[in-house]
Backbone bond lengths (Angstrom), bond angles and torsions (degrees), N, CA, C in turn:
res aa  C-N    CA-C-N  psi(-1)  N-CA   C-N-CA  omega(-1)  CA-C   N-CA-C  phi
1 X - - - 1.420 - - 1.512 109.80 -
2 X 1.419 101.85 105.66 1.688 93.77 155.54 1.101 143.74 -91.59
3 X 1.608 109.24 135.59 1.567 118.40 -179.73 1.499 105.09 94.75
4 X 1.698 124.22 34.61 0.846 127.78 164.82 1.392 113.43 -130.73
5 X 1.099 112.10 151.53 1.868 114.75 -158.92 1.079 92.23 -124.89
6 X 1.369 132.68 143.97 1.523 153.48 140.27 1.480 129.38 -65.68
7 X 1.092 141.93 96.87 1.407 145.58 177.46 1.187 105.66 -77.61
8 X 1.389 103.54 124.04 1.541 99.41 168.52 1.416 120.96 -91.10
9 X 1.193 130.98 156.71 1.775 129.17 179.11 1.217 99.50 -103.85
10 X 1.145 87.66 131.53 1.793 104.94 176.15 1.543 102.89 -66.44
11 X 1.386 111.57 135.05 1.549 129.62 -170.89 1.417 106.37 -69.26
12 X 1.203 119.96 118.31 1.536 119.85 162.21 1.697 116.76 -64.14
13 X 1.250 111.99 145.06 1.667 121.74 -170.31 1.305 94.89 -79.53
14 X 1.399 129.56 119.72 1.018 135.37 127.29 1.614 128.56 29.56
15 X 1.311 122.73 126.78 1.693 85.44 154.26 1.225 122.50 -85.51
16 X 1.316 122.84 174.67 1.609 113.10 166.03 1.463 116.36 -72.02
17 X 1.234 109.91 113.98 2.185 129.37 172.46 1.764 89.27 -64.73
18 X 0.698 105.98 -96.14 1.715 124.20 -172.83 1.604 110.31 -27.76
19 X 1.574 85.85 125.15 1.910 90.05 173.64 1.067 100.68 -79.81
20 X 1.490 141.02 3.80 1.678 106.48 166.97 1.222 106.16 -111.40
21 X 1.706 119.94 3.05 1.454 113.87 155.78 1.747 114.10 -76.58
22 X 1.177 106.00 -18.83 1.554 121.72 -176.63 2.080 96.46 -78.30
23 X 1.184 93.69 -36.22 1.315 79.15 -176.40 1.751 112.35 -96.98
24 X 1.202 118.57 -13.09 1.625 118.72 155.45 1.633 113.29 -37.62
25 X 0.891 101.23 -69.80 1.584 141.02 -168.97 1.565 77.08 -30.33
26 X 1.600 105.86 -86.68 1.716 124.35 -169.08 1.296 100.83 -22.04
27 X 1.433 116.47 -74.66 1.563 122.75 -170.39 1.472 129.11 -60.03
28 X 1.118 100.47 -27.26 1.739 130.19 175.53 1.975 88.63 -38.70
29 X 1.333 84.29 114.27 1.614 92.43 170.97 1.642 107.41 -52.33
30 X 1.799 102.12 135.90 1.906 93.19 175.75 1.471 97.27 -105.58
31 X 2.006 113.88 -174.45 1.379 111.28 -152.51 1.988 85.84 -85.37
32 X 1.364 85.86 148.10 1.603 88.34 170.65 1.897 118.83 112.23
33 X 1.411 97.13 -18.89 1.420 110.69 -179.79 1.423 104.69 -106.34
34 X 1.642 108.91 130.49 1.174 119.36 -155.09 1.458 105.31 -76.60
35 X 1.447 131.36 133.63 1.307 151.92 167.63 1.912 115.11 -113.94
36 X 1.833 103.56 157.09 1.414 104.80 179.10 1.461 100.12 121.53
37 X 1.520 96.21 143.38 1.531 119.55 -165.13 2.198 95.25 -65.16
38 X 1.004 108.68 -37.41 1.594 95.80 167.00 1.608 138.58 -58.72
39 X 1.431 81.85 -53.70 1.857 102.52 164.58 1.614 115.15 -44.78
40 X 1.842 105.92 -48.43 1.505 102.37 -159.93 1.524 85.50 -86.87
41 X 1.181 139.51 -18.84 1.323 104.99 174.38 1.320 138.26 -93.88
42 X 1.389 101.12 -1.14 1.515 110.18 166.20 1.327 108.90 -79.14
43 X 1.614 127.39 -20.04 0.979 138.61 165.02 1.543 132.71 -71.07
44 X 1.372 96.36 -15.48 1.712 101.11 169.40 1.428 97.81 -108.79
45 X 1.237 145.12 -16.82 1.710 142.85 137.49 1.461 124.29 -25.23
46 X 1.394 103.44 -52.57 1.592 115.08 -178.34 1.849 112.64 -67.87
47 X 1.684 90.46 -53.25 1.350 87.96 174.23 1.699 134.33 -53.14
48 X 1.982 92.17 -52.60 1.228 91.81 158.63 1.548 144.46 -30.74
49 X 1.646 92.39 -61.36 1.595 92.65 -172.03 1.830 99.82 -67.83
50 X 0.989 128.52 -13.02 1.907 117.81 175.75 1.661 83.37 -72.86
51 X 1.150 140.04 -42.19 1.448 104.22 -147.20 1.571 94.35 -89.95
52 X 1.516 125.19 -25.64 1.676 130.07 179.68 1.653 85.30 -42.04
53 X 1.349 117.77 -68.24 1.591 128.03 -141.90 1.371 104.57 -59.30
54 X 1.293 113.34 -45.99 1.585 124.19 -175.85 1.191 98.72 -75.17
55 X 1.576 147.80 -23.90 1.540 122.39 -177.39 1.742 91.81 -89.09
56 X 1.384 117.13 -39.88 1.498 92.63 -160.43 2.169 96.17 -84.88
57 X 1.583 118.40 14.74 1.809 97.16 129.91 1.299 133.67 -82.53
58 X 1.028 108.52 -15.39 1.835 122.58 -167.48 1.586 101.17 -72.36
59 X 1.547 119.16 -47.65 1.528 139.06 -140.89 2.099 92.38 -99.38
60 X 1.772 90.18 -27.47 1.740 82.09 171.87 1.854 105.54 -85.61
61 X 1.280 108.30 -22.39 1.164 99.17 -155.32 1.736 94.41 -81.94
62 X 1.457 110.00 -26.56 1.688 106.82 -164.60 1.882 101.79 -71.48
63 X 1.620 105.32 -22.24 2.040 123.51 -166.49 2.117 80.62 -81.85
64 X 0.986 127.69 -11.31 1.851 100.34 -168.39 1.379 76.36 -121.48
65 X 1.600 150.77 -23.20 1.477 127.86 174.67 1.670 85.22 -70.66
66 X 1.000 145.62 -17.07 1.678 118.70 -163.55 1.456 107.53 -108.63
67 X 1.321 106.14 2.31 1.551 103.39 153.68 1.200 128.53 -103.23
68 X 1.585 113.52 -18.37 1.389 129.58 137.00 1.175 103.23 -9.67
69 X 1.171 96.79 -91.43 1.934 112.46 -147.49 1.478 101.10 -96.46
70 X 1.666 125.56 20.66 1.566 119.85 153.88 1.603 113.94 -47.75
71 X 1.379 86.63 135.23 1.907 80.33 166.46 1.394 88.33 -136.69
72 X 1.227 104.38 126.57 2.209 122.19 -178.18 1.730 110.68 94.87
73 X 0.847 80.46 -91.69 1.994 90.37 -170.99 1.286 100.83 -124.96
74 X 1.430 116.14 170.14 0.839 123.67 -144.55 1.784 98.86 -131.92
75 X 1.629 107.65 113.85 1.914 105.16 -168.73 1.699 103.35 -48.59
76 X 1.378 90.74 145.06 1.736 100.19 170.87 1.698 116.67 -51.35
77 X 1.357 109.27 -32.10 1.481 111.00 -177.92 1.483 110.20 -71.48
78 X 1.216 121.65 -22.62 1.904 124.65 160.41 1.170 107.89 -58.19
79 X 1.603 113.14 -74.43 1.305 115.28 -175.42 1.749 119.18 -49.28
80 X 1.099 118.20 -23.70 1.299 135.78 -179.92 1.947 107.16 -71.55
81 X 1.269 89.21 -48.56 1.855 78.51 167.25 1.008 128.66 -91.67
82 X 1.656 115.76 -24.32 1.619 113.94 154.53 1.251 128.24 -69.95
83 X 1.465 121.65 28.50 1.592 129.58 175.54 1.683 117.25 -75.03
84 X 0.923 123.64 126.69 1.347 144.97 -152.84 1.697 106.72 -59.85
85 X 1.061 124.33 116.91 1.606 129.79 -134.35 2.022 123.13 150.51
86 X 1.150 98.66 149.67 1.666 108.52 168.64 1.463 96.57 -77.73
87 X 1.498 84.56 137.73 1.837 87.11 141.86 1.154 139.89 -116.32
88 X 1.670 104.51 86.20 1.467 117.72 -174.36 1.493 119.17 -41.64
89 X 1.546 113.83 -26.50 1.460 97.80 177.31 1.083 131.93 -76.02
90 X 1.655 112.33 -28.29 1.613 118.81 142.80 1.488 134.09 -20.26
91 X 1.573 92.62 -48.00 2.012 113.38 -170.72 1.362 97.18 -78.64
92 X 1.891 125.95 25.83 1.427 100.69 -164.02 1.635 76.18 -108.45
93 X 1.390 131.33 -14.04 1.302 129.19 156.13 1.414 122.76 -15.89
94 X 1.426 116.16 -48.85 1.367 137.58 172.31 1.423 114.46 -52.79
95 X 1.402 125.34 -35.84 1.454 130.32 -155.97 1.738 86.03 -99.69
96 X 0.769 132.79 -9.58 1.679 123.94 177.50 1.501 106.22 -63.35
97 X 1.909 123.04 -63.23 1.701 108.54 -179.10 1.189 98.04 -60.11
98 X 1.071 137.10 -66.71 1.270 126.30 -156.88 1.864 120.53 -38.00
99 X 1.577 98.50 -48.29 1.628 87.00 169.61 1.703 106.34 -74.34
100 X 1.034 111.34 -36.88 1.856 108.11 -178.56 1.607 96.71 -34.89
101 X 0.961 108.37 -70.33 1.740 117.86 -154.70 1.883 91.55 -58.45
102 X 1.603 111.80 -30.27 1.842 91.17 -169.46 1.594 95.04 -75.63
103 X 1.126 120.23 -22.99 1.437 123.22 -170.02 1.780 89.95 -67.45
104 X 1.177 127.99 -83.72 1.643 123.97 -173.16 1.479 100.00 -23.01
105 X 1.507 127.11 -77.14 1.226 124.59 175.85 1.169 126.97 -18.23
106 X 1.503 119.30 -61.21 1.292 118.49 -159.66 1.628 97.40 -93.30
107 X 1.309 130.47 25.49 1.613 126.35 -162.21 1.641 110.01 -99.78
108 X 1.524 108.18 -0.03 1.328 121.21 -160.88 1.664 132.53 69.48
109 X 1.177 103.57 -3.08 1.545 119.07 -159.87 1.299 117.87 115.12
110 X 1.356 111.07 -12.01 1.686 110.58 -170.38 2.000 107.69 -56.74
111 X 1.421 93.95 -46.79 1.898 98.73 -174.85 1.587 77.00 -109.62
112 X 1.795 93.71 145.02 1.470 122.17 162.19 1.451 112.83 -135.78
113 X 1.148 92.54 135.48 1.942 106.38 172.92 1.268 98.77 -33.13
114 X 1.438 131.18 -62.80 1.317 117.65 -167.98 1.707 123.27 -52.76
115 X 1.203 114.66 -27.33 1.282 123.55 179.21 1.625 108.56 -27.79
116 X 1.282 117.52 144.73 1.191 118.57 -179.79 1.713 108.28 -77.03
117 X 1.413 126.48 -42.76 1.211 136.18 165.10 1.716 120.44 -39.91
118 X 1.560 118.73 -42.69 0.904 147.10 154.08 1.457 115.06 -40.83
119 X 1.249 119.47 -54.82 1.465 132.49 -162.29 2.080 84.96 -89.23
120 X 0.636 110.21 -44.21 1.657 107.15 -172.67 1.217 99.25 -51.45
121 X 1.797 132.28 -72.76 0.923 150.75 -151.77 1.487 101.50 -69.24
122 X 1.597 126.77 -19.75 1.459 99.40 -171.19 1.334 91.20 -109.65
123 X 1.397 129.73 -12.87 1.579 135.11 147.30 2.022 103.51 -30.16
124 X 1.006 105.46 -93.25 1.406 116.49 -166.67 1.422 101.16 -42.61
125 X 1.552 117.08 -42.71 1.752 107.20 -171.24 1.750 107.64 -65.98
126 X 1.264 105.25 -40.04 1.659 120.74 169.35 1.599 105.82 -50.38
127 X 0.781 142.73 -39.14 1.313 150.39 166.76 1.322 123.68 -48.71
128 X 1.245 98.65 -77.27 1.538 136.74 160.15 1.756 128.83 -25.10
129 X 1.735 90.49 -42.72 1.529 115.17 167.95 1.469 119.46 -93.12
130 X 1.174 91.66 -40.91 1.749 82.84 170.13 1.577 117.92 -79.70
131 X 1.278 119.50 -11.67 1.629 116.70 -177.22 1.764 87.63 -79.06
132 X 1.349 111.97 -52.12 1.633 111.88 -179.21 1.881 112.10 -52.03
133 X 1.292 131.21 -28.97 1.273 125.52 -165.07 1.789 101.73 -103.52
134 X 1.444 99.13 -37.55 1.592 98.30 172.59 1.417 120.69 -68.82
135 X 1.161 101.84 -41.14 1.537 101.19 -174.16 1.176 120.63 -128.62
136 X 1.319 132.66 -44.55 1.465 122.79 169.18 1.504 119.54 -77.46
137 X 0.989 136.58 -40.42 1.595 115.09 169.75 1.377 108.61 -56.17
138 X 1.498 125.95 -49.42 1.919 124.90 161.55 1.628 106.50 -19.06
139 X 1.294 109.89 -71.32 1.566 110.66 -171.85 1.245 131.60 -47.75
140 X 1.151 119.19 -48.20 1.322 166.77 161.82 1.862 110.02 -30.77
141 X 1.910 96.17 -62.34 1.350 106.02 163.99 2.069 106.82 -72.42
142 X 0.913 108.24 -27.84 1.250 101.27 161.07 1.797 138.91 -29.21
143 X 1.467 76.18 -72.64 1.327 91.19 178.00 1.492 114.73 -83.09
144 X 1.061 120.69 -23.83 1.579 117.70 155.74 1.451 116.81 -32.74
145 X 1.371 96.72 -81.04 1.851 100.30 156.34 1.173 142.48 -38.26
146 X 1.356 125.26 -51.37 1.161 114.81 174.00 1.622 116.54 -75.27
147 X 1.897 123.25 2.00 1.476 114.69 -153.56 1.973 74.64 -107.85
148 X 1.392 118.70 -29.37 1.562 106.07 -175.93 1.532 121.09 -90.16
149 X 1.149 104.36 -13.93 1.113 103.61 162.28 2.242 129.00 -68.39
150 X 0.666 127.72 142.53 1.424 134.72 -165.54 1.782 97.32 -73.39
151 X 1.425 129.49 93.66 1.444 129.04 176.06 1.522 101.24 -112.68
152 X 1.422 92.79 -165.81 1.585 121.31 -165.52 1.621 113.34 -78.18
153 X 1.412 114.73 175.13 1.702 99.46 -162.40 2.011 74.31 -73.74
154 X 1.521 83.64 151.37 1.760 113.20 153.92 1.859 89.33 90.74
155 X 1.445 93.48 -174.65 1.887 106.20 174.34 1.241 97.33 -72.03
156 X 1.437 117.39 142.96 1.279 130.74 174.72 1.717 102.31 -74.11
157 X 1.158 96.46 141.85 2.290 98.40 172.06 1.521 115.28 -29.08
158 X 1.541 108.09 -59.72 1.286 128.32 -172.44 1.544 89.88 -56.91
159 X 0.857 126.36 -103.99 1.720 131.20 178.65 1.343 118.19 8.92
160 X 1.500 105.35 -59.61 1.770 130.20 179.54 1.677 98.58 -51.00
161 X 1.354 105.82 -65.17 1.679 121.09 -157.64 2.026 93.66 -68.33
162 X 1.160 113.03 -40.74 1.524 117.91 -176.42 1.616 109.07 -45.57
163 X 1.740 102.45 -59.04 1.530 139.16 176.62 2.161 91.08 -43.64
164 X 1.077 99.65 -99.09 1.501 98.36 -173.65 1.453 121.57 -26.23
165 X 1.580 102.91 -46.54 1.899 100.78 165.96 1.151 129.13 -50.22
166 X 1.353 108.00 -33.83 1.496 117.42 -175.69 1.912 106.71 -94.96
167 X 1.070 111.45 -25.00 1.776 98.59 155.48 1.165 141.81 -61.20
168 X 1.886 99.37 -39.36 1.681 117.11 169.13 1.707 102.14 -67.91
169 X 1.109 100.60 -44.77 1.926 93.03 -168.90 1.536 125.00 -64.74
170 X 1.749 94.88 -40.04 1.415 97.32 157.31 1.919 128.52 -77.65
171 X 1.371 116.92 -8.75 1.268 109.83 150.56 1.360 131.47 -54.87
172 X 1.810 109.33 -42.96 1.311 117.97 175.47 1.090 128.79 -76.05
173 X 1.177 103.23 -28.56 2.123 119.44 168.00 1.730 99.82 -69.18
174 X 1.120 142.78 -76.01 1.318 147.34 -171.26 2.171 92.78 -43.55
175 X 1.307 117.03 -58.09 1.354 94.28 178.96 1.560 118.94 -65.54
176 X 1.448 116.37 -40.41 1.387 113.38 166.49 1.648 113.70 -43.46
177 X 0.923 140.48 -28.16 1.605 143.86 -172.29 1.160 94.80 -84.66
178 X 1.206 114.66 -77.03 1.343 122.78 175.75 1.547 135.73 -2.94
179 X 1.727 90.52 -68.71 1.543 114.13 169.40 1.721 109.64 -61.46
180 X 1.412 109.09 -48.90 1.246 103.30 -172.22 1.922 105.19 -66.41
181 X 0.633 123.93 -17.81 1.618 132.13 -174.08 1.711 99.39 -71.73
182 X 1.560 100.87 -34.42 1.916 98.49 -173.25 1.340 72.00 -95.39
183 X 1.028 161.20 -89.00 1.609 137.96 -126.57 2.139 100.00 -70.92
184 X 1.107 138.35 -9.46 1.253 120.49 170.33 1.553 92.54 -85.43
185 X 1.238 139.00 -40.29 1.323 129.74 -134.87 2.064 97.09 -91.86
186 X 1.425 105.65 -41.19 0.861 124.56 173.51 1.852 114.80 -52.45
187 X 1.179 94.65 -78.42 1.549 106.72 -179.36 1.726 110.26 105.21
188 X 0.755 109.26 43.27 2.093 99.61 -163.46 1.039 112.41 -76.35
């Protein structure tokens, strides 16, 4: 035929066959969720400091089970973390709202304080910090004290009873994190 033209139609995409194109897709950032080399790194900051905070409860709680269950003396690497001192790596607990809140900021509007997810998460960290400032850093200085000071053969009582406080508290702090970690990750 002359003097007749063919248009071509632009090809429609496919759907995705493949479950791990099916699952791209899922993860595939949508419009509205904040992206950018600033965002993700305040975002690997935030995370970070939850996971700093939660090992140095884990690492107090595993140093007072091992004086627990000392029998004689007590390894230098105990006495070595019960050395008389803060534990700033604990206080890195602290640096979590602080990046939370730069993260809301910098999100465009996407996350708002008001968010109910939001309100959970600084619930549980509020929690979380005060079980750590009321009672487990207390214990903690406890046993500092009673392990430098010059006592009787074995852990002194006080020491023992300090030790167990600070296992239960850091059980409850590590689930308090925990939870708050599924309510940011989640979003509900």
């Amino acid at each position: 035929m002359v003097g007749t033209s063919v248009v071509a139609r632009p090809r429609q995409p496919a759907p995705p066959s493949s479950s791990l194109a099916q699952t791209m897709t899922r993860f595939a950032p949508a419009a509205g969720i904040p992206t950018g080399p600033a965002f993700t790194v305040v975002l690997v900051g935030h995370v970070a400091a939850v996971l700093v905070a939660l090992l140095a409860a884990v690492a107090g709680a595993v140093s007072a089970a091992r004086v627990l269950t000392a029998k004689g003396e007590l390894p230098p690497s105990v006495r070595s973390y019960f050395s008389p001192g803060v534990n700033w790596t604990g206080r890195v607990l602290y640096l979590v709202p602080v990046l939370g809140v730069a993260l809301l900021a910098m999100s465009g509007g996407a996350y708002r304080l008001d968010a109910t997810w939001v309100d959970w998460g600084i619930g549980l960290w509020a929690a979380a910090t005060a079980l750590a400032e009321g009672v487990l850093w207390p214990a903690e200085r406890r046993v500092q004290r009673g392990l430098a000071s010059p006592a009787e053969a074995g852990v002194p009582h006080a020491v023992r009873r300090a030790c167990r406080t600070m296992c239960v508290a850091s059980a409850v702090l590590v689930a308090l994190v925990v939870a708050a970690m599924v309510v940011m990750v989640a979003k509900p």
